[in-house]
MIRO-613551 format. One record per atom (N, C-alpha, C): atom name; residue in one letter; residue number from 0; chain; x, y, z. Coordinates in pm, 1 decimal. Example, Ala and Ser with C-alpha at 12.3 -4.5 7.8 and 13.67 -1.06 7.14 Angstrom:
atom = N&res = a&n = 0&chain = A&xx = 1319.0&yy = -569.0&zz = 780.0
atom = CA&res = a&n = 0&chain = A&xx = 1230.0&yy = -450.0&zz = 780.0
atom = C&res = a&n = 0&chain = A&xx = 1320.0&yy = -330.0&zz = 780.0
atom = N&res = s&n = 1&chain = A&xx = 1285.0&yy = -225.0&zz = 708.0
atom = CA&res = s&n = 1&chain = A&xx = 1367.0&yy = -106.0&zz = 714.0
atom = C&res = s&n = 1&chain = A&xx = 1290.0&yy = 3.0&zz = 787.0
! end
This chain:
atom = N&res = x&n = 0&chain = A&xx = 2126.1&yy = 3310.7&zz = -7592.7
atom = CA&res = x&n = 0&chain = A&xx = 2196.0&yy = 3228.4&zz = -7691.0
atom = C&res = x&n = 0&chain = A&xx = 2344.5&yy = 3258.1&zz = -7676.6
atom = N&res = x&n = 1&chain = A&xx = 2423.1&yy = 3135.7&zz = -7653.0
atom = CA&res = x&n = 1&chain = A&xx = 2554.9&yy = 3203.9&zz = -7603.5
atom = C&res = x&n = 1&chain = A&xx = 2587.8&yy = 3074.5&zz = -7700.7
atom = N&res = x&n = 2&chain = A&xx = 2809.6&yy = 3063.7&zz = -7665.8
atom = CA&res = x&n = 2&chain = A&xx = 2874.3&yy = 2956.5&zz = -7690.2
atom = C&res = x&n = 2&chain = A&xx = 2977.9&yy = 2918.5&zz = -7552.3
atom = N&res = x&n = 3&chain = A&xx = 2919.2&yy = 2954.1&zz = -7435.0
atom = CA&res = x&n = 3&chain = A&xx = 2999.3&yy = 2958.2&zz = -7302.3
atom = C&res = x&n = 3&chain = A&xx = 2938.0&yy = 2908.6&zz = -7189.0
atom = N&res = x&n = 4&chain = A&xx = 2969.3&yy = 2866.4&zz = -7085.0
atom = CA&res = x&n = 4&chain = A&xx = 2879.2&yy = 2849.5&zz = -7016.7
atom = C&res = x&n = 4&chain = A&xx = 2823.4&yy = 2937.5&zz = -6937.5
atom = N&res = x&n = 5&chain = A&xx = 2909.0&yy = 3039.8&zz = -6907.6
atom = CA&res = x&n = 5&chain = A&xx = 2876.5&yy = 3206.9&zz = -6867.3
atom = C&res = x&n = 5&chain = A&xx = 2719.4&yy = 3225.9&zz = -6929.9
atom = N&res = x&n = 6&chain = A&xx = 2748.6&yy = 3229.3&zz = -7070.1
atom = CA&res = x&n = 6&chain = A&xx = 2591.1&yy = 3261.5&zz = -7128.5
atom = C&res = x&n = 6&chain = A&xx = 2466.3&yy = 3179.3&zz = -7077.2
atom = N&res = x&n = 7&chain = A&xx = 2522.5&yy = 3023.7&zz = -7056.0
atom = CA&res = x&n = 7&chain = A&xx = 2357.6&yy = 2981.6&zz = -6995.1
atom = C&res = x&n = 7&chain = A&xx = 2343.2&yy = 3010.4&zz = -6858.0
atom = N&res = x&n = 8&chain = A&xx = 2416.6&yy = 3015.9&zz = -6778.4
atom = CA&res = x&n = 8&chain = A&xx = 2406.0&yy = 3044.2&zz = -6651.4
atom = C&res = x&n = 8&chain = A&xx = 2351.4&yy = 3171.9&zz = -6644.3
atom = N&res = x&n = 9&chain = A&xx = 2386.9&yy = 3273.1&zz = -6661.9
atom = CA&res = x&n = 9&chain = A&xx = 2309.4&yy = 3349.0&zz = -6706.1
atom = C&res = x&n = 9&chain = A&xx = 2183.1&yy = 3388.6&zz = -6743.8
atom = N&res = x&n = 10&chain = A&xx = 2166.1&yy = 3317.8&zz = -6883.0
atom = CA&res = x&n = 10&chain = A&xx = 2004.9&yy = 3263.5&zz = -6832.2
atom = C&res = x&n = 10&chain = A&xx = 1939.6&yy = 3244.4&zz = -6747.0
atom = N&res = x&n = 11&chain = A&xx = 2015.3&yy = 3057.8&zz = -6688.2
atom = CA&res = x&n = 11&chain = A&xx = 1906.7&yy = 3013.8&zz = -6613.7
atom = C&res = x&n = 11&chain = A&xx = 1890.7&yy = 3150.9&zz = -6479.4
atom = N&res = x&n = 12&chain = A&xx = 2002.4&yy = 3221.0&zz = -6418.0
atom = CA&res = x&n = 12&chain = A&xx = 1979.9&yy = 3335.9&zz = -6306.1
atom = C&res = x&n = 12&chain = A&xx = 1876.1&yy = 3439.4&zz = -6384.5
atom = N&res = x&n = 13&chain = A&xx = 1880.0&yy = 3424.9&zz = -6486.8
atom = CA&res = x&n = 13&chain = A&xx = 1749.1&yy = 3567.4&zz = -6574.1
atom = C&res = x&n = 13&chain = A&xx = 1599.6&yy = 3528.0&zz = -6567.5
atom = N&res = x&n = 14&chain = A&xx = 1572.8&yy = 3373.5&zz = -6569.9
atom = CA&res = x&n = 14&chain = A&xx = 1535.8&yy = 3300.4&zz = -6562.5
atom = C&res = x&n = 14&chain = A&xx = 1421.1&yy = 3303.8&zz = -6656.9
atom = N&res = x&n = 15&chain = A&xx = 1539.6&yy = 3276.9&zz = -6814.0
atom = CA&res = x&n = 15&chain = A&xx = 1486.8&yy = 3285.4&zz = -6902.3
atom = C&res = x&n = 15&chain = A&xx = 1530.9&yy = 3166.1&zz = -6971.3
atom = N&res = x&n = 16&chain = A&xx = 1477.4&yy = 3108.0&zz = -7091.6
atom = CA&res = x&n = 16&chain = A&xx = 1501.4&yy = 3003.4&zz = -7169.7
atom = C&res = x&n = 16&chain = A&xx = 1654.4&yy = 3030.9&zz = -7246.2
atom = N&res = x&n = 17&chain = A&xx = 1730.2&yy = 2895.9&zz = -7234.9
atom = CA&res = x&n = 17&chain = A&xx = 1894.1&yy = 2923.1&zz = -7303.0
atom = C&res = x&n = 17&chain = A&xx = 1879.3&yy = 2848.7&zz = -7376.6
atom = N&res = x&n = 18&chain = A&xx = 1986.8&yy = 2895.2&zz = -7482.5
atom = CA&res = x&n = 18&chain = A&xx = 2036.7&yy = 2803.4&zz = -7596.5
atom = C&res = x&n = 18&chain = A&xx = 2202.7&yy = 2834.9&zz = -7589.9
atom = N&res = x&n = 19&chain = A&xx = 2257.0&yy = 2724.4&zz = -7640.6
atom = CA&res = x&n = 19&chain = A&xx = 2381.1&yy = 2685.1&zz = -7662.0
atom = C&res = x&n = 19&chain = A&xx = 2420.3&yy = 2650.7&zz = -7839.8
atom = N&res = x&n = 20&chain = A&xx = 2529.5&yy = 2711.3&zz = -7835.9
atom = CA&res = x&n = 20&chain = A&xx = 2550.1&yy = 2672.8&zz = -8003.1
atom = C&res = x&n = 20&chain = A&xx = 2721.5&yy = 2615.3&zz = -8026.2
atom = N&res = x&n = 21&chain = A&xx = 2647.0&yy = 2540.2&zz = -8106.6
atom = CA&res = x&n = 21&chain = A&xx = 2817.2&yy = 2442.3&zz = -8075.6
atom = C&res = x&n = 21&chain = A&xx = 2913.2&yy = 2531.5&zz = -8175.0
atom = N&res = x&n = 22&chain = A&xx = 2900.5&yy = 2631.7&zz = -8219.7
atom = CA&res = x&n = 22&chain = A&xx = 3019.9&yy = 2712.3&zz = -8291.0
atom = C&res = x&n = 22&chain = A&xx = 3105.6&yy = 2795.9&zz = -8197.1
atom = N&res = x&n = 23&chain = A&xx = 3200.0&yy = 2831.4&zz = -8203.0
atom = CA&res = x&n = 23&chain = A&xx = 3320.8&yy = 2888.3&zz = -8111.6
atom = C&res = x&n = 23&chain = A&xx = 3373.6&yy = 2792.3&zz = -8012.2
atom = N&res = x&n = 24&chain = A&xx = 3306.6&yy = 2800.3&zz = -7896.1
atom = CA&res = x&n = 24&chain = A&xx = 3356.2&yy = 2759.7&zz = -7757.4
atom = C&res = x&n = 24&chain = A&xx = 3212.8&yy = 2617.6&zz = -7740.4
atom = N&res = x&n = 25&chain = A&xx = 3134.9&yy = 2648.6&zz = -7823.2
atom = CA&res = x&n = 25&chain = A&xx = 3018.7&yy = 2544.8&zz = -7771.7
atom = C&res = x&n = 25&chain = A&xx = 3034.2&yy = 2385.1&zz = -7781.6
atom = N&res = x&n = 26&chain = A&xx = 3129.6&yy = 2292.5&zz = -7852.0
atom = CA&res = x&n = 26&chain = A&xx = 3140.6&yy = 2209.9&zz = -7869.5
atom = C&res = x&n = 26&chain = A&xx = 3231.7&yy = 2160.2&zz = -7717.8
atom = N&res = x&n = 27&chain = A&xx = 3336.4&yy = 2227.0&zz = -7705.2
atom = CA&res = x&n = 27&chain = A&xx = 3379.2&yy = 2228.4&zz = -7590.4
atom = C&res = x&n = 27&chain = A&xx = 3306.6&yy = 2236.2&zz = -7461.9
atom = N&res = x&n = 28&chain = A&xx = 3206.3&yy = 2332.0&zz = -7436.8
atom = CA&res = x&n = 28&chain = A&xx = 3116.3&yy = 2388.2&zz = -7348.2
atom = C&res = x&n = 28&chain = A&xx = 3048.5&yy = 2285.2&zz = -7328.4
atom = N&res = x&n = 29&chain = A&xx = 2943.9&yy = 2250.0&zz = -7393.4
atom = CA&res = x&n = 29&chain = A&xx = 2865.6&yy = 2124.0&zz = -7381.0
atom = C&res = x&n = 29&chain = A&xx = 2898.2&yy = 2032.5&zz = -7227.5
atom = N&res = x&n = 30&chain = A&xx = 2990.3&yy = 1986.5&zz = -7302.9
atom = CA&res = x&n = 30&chain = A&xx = 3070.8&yy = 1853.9&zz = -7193.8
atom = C&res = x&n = 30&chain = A&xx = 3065.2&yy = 1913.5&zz = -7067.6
atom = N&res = x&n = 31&chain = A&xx = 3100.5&yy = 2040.8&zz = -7001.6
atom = CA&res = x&n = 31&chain = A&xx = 3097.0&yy = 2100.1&zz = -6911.6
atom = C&res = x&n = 31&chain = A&xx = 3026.3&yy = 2118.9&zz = -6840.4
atom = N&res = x&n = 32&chain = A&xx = 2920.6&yy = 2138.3&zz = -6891.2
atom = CA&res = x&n = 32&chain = A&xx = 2774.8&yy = 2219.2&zz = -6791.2
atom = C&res = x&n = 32&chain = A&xx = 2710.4&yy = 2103.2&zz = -6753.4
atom = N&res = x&n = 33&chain = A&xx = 2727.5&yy = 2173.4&zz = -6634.5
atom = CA&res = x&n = 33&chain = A&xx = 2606.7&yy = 2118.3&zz = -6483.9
atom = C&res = x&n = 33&chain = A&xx = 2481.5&yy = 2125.6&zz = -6548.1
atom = N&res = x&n = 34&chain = A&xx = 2402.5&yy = 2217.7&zz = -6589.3
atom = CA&res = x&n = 34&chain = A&xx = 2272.9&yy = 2205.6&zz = -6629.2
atom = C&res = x&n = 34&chain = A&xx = 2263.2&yy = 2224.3&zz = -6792.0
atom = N&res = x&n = 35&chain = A&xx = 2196.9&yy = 2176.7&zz = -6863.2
atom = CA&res = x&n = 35&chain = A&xx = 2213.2&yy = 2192.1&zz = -6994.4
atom = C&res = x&n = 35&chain = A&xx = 2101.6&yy = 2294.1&zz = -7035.3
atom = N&res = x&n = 36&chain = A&xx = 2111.3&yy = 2357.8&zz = -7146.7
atom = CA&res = x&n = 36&chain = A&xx = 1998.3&yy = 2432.4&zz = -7191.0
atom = C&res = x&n = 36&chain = A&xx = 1933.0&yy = 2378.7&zz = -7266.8
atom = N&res = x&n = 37&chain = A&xx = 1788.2&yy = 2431.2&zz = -7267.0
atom = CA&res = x&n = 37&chain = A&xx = 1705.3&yy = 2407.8&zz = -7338.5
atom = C&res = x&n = 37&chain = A&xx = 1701.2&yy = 2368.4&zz = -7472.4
atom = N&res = x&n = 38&chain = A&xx = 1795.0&yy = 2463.2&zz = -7543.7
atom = CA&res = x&n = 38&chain = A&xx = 1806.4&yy = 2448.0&zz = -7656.2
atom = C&res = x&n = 38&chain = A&xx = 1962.7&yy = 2406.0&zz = -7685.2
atom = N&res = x&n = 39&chain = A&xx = 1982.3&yy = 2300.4&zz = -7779.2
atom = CA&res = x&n = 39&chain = A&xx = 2149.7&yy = 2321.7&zz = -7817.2
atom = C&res = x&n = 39&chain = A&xx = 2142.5&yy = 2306.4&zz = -7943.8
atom = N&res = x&n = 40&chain = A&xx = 2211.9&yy = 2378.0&zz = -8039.4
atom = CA&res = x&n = 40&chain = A&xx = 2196.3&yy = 2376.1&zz = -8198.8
atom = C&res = x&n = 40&chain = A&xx = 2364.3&yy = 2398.2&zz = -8286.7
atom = N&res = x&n = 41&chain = A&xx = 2349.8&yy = 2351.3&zz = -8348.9
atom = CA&res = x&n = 41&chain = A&xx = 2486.2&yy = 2332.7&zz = -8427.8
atom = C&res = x&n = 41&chain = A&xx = 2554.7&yy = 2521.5&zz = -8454.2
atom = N&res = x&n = 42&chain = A&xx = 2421.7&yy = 2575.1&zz = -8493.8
atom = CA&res = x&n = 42&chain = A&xx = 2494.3&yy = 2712.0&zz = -8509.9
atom = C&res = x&n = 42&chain = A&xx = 2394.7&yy = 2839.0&zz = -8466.8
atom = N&res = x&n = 43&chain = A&xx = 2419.7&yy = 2923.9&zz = -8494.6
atom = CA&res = x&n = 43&chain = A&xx = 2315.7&yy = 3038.2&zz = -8468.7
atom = C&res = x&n = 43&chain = A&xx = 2225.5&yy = 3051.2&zz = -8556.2
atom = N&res = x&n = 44&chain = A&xx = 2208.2&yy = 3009.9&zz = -8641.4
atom = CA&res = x&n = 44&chain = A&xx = 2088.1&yy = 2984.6&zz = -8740.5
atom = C&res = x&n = 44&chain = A&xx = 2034.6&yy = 2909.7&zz = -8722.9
atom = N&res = x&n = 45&chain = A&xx = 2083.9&yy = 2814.5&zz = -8727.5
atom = CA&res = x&n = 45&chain = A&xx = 1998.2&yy = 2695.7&zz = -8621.6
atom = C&res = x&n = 45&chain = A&xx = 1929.5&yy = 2688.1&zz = -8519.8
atom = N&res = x&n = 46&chain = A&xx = 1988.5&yy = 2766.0&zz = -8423.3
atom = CA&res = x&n = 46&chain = A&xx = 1928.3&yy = 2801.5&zz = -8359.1
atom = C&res = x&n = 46&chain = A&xx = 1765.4&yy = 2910.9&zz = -8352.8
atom = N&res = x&n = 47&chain = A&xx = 1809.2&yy = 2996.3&zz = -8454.8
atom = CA&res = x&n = 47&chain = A&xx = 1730.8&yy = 3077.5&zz = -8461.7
atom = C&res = x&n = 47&chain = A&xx = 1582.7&yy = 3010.8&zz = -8515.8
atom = N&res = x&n = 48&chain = A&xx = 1611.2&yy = 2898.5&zz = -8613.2
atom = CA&res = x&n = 48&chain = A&xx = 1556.6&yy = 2837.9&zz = -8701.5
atom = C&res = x&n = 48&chain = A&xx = 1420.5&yy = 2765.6&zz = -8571.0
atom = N&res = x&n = 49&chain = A&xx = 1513.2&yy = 2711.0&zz = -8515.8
atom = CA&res = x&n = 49&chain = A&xx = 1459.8&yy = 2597.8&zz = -8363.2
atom = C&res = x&n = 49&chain = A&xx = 1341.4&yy = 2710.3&zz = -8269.9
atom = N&res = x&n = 50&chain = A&xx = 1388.0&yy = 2806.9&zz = -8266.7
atom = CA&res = x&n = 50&chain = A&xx = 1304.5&yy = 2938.6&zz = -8179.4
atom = C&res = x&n = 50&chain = A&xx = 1196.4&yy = 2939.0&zz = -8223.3
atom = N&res = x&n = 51&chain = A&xx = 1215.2&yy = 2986.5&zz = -8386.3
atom = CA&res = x&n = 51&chain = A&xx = 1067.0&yy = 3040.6&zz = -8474.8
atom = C&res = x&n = 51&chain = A&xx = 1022.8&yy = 2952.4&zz = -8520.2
atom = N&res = x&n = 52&chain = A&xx = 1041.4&yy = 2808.0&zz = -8517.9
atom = CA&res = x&n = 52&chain = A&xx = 946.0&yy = 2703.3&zz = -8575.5
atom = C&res = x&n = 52&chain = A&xx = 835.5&yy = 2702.8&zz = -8449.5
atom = N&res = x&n = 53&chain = A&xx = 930.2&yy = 2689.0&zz = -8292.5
atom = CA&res = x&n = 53&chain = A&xx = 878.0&yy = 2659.3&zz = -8195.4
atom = C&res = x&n = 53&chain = A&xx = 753.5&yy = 2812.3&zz = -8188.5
atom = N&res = x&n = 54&chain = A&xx = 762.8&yy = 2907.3&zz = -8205.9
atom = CA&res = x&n = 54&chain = A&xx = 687.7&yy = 3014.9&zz = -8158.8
atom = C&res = x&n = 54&chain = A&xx = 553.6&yy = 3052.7&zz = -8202.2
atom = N&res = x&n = 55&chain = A&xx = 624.0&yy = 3030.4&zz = -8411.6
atom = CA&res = x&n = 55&chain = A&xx = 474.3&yy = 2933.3&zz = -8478.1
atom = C&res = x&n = 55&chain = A&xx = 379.7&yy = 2844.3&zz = -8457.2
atom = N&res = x&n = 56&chain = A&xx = 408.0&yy = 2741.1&zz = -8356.1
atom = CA&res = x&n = 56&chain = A&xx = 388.6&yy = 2661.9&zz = -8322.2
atom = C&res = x&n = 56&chain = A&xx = 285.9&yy = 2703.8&zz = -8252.6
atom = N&res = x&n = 57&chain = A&xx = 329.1&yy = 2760.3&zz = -8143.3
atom = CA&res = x&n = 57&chain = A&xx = 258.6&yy = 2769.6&zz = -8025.5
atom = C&res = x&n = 57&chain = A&xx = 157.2&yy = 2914.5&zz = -8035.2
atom = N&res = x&n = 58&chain = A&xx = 195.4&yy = 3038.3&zz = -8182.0
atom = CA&res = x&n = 58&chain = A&xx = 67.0&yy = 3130.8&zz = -8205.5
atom = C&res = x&n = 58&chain = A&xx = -36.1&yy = 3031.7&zz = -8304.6
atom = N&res = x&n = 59&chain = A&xx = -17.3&yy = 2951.2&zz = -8337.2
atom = CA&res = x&n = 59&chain = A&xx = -94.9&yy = 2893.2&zz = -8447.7
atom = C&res = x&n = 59&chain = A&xx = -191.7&yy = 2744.7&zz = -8406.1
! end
């Protein structure tokens, strides 16, 4: 979960699931990236929010 594109790239080389959050640098960032992440959410709660609905989801 970053606001850079450093952070998803990152990811995707970890080659783990990214999220992007449009607070700080992320609104800017967006427009930028070659590959988009998985997740993009207005803030870090949001984000967080988007994770654990999805995780419920998928133990239940």
């Amino acid at each position: 979960i970053g606001d850079k594109a450093i952070d998803v790239e990152t990811g995707f080389n970890a080659g783990i699931k990214t999220a992007l959050v449009l607070t700080g640098y992320g609104k800017k960032t967006v427009e930028t990236l070659e590959r988009k992440p998985d997740l993009i959410a207005e803030n870090l709660l949001g984000a967080v929010k988007s994770i654990t609905n999805y995780e419920s989801r998928i133990t239940n």
